[in-house]
N, C-alpha and C positions, 0 to 999 in steps of 0.2 A: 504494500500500500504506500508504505513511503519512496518506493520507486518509482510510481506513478506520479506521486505529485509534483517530483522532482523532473518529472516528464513534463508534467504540465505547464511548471517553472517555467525552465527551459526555452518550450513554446510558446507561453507569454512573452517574455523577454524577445525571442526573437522577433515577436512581430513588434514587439515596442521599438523595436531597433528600425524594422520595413517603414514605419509608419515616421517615426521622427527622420532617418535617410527619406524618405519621398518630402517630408515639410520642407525639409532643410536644402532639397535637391542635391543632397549628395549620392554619389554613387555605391551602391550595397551589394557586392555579387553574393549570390546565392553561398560560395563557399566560404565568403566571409561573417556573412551572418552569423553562425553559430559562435566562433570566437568572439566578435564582437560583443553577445548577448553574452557570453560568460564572463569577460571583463567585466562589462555594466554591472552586474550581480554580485562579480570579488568590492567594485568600486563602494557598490551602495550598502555592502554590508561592514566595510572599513568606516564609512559613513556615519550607519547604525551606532556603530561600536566606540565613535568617538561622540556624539550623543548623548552618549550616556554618562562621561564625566561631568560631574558639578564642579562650574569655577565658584573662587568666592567673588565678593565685591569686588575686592583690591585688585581681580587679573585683571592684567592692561595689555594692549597686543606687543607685539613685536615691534622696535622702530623700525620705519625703511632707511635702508641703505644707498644712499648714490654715491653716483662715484662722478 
């Protein structure tokens, strides 16, 4: 059962991929898709997982650096 869902996954993702490449008019081949769709997946679950840390009040971001 949890093989299926991860099937399901999978094939959600991949059409989220079809559908923002056709918005975006990028080009999507067919053999790319599936990498792509697993990326998105590693990307949004790093996401997730940084989410989940509480700053306190006191964090402040990083300065920018020029040069």
């Amino acid at each position: 059962m949890a093989g299926e869902a991860k099937v399901r996954e999978q094939e959600s993702m991949e059409m989220l991929v079809r559908v923002m490449a056709g918005a975006l008019d990028l080009p999507a081949r067919d053999e790319w898709v599936g990498g792509i769709a697993q990326q998105l997946t590693i990307t949004l679950a790093m996401a997730d997982l940084l989410e989940t840390i509480e700053l306190g009040d006191a964090a402040e971001p990083a300065p920018v650096y020029r040069l």
